[in-house]
C-alpha positions in Angstrom: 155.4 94.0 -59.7 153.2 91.4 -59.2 154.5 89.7 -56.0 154.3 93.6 -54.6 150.5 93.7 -55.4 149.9 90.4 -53.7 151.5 91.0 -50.4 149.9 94.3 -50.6 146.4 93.2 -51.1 147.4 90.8 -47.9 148.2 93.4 -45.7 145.3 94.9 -46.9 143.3 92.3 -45.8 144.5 91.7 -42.9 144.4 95.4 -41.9 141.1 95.5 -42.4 140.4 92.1 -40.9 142.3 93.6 -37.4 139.7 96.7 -37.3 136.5 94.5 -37.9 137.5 92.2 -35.5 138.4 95.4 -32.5 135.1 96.7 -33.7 133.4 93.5 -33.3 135.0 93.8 -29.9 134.0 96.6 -28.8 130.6 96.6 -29.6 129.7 93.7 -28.4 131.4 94.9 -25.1 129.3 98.2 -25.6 126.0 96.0 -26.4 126.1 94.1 -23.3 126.9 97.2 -20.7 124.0 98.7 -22.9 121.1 96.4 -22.0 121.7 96.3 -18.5 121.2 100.3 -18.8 118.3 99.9 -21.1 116.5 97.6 -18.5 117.2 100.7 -15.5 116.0 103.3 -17.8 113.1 101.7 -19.1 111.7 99.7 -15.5 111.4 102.9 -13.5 108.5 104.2 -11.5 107.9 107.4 -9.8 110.3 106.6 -7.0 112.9 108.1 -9.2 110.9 111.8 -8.6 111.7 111.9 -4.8 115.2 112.4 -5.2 116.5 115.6 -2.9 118.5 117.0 -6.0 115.5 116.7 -8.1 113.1 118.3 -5.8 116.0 121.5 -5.2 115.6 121.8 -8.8 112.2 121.0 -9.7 111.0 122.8 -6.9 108.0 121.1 -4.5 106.0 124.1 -4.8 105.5 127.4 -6.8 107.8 129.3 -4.7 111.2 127.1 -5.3 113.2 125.9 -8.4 112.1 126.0 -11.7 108.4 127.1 -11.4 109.5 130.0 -9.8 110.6 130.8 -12.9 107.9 129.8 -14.8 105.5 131.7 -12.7 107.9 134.8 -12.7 108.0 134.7 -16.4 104.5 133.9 -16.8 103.9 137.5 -14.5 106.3 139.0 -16.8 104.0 138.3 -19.7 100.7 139.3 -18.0 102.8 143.1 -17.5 103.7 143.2 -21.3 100.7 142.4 -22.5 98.9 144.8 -20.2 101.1 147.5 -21.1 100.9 146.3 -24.7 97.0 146.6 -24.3 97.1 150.1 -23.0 99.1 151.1 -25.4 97.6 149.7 -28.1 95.1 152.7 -27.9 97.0 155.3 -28.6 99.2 153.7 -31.3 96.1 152.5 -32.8 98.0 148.6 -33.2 95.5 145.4 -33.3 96.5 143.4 -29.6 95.2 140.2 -28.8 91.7 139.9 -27.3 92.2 140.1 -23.5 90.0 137.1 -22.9 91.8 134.8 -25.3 95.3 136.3 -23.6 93.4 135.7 -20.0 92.3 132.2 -20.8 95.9 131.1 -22.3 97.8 132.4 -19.3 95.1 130.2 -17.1 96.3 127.1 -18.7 99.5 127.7 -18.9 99.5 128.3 -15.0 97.5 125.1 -14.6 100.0 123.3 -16.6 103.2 124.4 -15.5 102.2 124.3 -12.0 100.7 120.8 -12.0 103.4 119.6 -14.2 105.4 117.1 -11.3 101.6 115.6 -10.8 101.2 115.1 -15.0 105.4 113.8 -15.1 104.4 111.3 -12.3 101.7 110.2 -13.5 103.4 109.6 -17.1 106.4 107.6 -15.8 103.9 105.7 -13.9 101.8 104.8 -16.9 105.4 103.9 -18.6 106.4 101.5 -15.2 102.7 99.8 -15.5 103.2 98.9 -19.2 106.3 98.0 -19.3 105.4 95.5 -15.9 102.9 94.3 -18.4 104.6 93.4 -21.3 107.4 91.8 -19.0 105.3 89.7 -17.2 103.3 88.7 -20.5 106.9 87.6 -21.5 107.3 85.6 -18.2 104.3 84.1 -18.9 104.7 83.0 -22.1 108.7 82.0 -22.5 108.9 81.0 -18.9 111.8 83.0 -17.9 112.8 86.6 -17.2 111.8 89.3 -19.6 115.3 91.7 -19.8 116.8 93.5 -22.2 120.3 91.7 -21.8 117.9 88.6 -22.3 116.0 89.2 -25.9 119.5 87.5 -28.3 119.4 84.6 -25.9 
C-alpha cells in the first residue's frame, strides 16, 4: 500500500510538472507574439483613419455609412417628439420642453457629425504621447523604447 502511494504521488508530480512546463511554453510563446502587437496598437497615428474600408463604413460625409444612420435616426427622433408634443395637448401628458429637446438634438448633430474630426484628433493626442514617453525612454536608457523590450 505504501509503494502504491509513492509511485502515485510521482506520477502526480510529474503530471503536473508536464502541464506547468507546456504552459510555461506556451505563454511565453503567446507573451512574445503579444508585445510586438502591443507596440502596433499602441504607436499609431491618424494614418490608420484613411483606410478605403473604413471610410465605406464610417462614411466621409453625412450622406454615407454610419452617420447616415445617425442623422436618419436623429430625424426619426425630432418626428416623435413632434408628434409626441402635439399630442401631448390633448392627452393632457407633461413632454419635454421643446427648447431643452431643440438644444440636445443640436449637440448631438454636432457631435455625431464631427465625430471622425474628434476620433482623429484623439488617436493623435494618443500617437504624440506615446512618441513622448518613447523617446524619454531613448533618452534616458539609451536604446529603443518597445514593448517586446521592457523584460530585457
Amino acid at each position: 500500500m505504501i509503494i502504491y502511494l509513492e509511485n502515485s504521488t510521482e506520477i502526480t508530480t510529474n503530471i503536473i510538472n508536464t502541464i506547468n512546463e507546456i504552459f510555461a511554453n506556451l505563454f511565453s510563446s503567446i507573451d512574445n507574439s503579444l508585445y510586438e502587437i502591443l507596440d502596433n496598437l499602441v504607436f499609431i497615428n491618424s494614418e490608420v483613419l484613411t483606410d478605403k474600408y473604413f471610410y465605406k463604413i464610417f462614411g466621409t460625409t453625412s450622406n454615407n455609412g454610419i452617420l447616415l444612420i445617425a442623422n436618419s435616426l436623429l430625424i426619426g427622433f425630432i418626428l416623435y417628439y413632434s408628434i409626441k408634443l402635439m399630442m401631448s395637448n390633448f392627452t393632457y401628458q407633461r413632454t419635454e420642453n421643446p427648447l431643452q429637446f431643440i438644444f440636445k438634438c443640436i449637440i448631438f448633430g454636432i457631435c455625431m457629425n464631427s465625430s471622425f474630426f474628434i476620433v482623429e484628433q484623439i488617436i493623435d493626442l494618443n500617437f504624440n504621447v506615446c512618441s513622448i514617453i518613447k523617446n524619454l525612454g531613448e533618452d534616458m536608457f539609451r536604446k529603443k523604447y518597445l514593448f517586446y523590450r521592457i523584460d530585457k
